[in-house]
C-alpha positions as CSV (number, residue, x, y, z in Angstrom):
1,X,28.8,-94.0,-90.2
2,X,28.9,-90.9,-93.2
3,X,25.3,-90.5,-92.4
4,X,25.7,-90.5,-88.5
5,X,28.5,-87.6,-88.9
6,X,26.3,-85.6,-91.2
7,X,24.0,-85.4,-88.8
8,X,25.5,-84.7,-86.0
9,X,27.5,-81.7,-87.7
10,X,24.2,-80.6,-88.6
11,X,23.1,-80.6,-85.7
12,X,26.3,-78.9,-83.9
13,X,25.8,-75.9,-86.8
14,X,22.0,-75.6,-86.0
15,X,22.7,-75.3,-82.2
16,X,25.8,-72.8,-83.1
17,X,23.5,-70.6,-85.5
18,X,21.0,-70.5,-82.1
19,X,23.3,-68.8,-79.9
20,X,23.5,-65.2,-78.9
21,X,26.3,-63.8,-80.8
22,X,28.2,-60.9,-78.9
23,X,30.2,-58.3,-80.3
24,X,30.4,-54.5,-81.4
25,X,26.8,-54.0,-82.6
26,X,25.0,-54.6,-79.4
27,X,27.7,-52.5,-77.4
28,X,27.0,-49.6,-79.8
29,X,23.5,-49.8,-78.7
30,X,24.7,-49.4,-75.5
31,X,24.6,-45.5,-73.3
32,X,27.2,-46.0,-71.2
33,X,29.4,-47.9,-73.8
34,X,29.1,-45.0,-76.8
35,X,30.7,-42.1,-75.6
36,X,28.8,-40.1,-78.5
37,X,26.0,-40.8,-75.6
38,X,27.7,-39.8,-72.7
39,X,26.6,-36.3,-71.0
40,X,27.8,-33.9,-68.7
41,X,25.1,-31.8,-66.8
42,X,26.1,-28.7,-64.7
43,X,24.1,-26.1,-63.0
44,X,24.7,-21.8,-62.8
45,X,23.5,-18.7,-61.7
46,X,24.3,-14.8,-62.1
47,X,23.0,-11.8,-60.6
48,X,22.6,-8.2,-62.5
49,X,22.5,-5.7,-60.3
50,X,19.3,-2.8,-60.8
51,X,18.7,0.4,-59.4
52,X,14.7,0.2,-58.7
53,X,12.8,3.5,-60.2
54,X,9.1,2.5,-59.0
55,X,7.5,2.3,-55.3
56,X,4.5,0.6,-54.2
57,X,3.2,2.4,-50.3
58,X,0.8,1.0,-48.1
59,X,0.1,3.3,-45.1
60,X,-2.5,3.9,-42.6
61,X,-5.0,6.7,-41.0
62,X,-5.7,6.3,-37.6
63,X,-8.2,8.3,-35.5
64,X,-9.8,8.3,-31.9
65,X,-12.6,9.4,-30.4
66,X,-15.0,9.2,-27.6
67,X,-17.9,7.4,-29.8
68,X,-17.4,4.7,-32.5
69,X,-19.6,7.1,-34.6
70,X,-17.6,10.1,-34.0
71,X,-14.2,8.1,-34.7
72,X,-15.7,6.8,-37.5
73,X,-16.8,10.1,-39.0
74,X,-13.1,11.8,-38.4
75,X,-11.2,9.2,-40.0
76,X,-13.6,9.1,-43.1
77,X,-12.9,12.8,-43.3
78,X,-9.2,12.4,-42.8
79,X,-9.0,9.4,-45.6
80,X,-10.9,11.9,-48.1
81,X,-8.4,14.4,-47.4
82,X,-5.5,11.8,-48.2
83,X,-7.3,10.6,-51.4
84,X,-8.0,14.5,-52.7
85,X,-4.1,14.9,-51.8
86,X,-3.2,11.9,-53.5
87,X,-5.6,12.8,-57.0
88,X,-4.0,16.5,-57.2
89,X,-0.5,14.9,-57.6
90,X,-2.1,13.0,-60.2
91,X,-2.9,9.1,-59.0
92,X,-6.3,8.5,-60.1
93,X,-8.7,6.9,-57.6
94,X,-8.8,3.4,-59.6
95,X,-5.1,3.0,-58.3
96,X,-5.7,3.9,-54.7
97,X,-6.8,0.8,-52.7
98,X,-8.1,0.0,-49.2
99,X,-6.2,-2.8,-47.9
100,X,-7.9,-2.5,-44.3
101,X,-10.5,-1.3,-42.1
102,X,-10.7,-1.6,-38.3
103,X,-12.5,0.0,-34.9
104,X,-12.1,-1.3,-31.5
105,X,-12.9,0.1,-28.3
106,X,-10.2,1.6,-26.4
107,X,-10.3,0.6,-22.3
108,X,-9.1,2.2,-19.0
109,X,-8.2,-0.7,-16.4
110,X,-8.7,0.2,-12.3
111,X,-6.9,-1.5,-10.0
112,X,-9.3,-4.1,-9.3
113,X,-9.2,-5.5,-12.4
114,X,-12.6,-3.5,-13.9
115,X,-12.6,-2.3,-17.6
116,X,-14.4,0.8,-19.1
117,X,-14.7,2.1,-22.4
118,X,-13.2,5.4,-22.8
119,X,-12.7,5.9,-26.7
120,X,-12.8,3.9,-29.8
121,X,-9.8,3.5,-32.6
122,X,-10.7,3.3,-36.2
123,X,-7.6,2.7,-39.0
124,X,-7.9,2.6,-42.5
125,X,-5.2,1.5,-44.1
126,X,-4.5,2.4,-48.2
127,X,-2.4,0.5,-50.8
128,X,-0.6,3.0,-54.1
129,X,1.4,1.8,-56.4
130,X,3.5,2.6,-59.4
131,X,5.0,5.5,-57.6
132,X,8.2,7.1,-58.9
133,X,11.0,7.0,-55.8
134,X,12.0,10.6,-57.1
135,X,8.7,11.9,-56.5
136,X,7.7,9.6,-53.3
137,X,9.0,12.6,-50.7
138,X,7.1,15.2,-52.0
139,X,3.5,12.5,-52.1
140,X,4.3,11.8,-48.3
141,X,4.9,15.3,-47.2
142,X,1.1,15.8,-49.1
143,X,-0.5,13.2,-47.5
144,X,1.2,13.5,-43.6
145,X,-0.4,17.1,-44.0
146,X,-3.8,15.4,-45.4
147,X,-4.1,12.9,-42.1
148,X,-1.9,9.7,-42.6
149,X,-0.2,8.8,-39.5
150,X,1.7,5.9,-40.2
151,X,3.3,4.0,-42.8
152,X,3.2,0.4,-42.7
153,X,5.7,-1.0,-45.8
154,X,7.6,0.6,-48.7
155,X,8.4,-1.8,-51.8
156,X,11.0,-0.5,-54.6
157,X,10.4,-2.5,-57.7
158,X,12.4,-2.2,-61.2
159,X,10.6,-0.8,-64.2
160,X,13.9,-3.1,-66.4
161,X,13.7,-6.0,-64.4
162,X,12.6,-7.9,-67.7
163,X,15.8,-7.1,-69.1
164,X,18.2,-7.6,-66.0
165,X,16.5,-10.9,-66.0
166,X,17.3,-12.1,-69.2
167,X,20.9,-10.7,-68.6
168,X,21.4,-12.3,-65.8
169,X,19.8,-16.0,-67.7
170,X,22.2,-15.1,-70.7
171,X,25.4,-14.8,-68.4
172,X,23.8,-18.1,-66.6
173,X,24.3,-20.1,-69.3
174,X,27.8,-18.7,-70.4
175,X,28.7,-19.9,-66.8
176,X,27.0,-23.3,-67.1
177,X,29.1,-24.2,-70.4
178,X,32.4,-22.4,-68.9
179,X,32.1,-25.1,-66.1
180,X,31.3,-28.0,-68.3
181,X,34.1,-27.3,-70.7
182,X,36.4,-27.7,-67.4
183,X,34.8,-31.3,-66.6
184,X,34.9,-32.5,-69.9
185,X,38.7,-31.6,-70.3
186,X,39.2,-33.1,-66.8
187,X,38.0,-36.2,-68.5
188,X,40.1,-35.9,-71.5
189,X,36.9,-35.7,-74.0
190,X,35.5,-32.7,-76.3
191,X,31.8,-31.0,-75.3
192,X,29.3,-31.5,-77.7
193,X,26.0,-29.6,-78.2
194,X,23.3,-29.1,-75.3
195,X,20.8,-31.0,-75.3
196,X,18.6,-30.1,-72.6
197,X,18.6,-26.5,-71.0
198,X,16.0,-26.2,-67.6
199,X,15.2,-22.9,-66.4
200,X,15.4,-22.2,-62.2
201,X,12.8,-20.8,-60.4
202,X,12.1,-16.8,-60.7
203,X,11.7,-14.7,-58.4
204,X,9.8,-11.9,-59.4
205,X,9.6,-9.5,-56.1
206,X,11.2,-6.6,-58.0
207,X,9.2,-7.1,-61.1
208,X,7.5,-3.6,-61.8
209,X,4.0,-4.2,-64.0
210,X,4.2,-1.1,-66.6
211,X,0.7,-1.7,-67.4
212,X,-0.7,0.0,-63.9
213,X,1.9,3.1,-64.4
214,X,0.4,6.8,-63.5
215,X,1.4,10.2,-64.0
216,X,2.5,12.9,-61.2
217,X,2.1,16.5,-61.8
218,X,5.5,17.9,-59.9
219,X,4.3,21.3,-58.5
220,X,6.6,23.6,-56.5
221,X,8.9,22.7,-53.1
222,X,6.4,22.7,-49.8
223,X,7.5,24.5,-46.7
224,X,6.7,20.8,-44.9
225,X,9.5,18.3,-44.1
226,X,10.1,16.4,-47.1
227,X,11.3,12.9,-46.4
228,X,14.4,11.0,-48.5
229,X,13.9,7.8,-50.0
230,X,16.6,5.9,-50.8
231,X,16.1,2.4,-52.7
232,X,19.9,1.2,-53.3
233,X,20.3,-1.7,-55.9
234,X,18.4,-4.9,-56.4
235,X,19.3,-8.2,-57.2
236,X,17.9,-9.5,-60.2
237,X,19.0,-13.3,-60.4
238,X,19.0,-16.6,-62.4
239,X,20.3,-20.1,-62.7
240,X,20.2,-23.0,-65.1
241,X,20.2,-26.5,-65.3
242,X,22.3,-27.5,-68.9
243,X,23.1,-30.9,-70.0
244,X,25.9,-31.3,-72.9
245,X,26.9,-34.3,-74.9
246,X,30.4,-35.7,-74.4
247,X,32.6,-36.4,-77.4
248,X,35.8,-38.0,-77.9
């Protein structure tokens, strides 16, 4: 009978020793049980607000004529007289680019439905950029007088967008923490460290590139019409994505 007990208390502590054993250790090990693991993530964004001091112009010269060649000759003349307008203020030809070039035939209808040819169109359109607003009046006046006859788009970019940008990022994250800090008191626990930080999409529409600036020469007040540009503020914005530890 001893021998039979021994056993069979051996046995019981063998199958005991077996056994999962749970307790604090594996619970530690746990995310959502160690509130040293816990995180908050929250997401901001700010604006800075920019005056823009740089312009980029696309326009167009437009001519008609009887004959395509004729039309064709006149508007090369009158683009020449734009670009030699353009160079005397001091934009270099490398900087002046053609963004288009068209000729159609222009057509008288009857009555009865018949077409005929009675002129052709031909439009060039031209691309500057890097233009300072203050001196964009006085370039227009130039060139109207030199043979553009319409303006397609004006674009005002910011020569300190870099630095409204990373304003506007630096107030982002103040913003993203000030709203964490209210969760994590909400839940009656202390915000730790970040421990990721993602960056929004940028939008860089206003960003001026200072390594395609040019130089004006500002001569003397023209007796011609000088148009007013004005470019108002841009919106230079940014948002983040921060995630911060919970504590106690």
């Amino acid at each position: 009978m001893r021998k039979l007990s021994v056993c069979l208390l051996s046995a019981a502590l063998l199958c005991a020793l077996s056994l999962p054993v749970f307790g604090a250790g594996i619970e530690k090990e746990s995310t959502a049980a160690d509130p040293a693991r816990a995180t908050v993530t929250v997401s901001a964004s700010s604006s800075v607000m920019v005056t823009p001091d740089k312009a980029t112009v696309s326009f167009g010269v437009t001519t008609q004529e009887e004959t395509a060649a004729a039309a064709q000759s006149k508007n090369s003349e009158s683009v020449n007289k734009v670009i030699e307008a353009l160079t005397a203020r001091g934009v270099e030809e490398k900087s002046i680019r053609t963004e288009g070039y068209s000729m159609y035939p222009d057509y008288d209808y009857s009555e009865s439905g018949d077409q005929k040819i009675i002129g052709y169109t031909v439009r060039t359109s031209l691309c500057i950029e890097d233009q300072e607003i203050g001196q964009l009046g006085e370039l227009f006046a130039d060139c109207v007088a030199a043979g553009i006859n319409s303006v397609d788009n004006v674009s005002f970019l910011c020569s300190s967008y870099d630095e409204a940008y990373e304003q506007a990022l630096t107030d982002a994250v103040a913003a993203a923490r000030s709203k964490a800090l209210v969760l994590a008191g909400a839940e009656g626990r202390e915000l730790g460290e970040a421990v990721s930080i993602t960056e929004g999409m940028q939008d860089t529409w206003a960003r001026y590139d200072k390594s395609s600036a040019m130089s004006f020469a500002v001569e003397e007040s023209m007796d011609e019409a000088i148009p007013s540009f004005q470019p108002g503020e841009s919106e230079i914005s940014a948002s983040v994505t921060i995630s911060y530890l919970l504590g106690e």
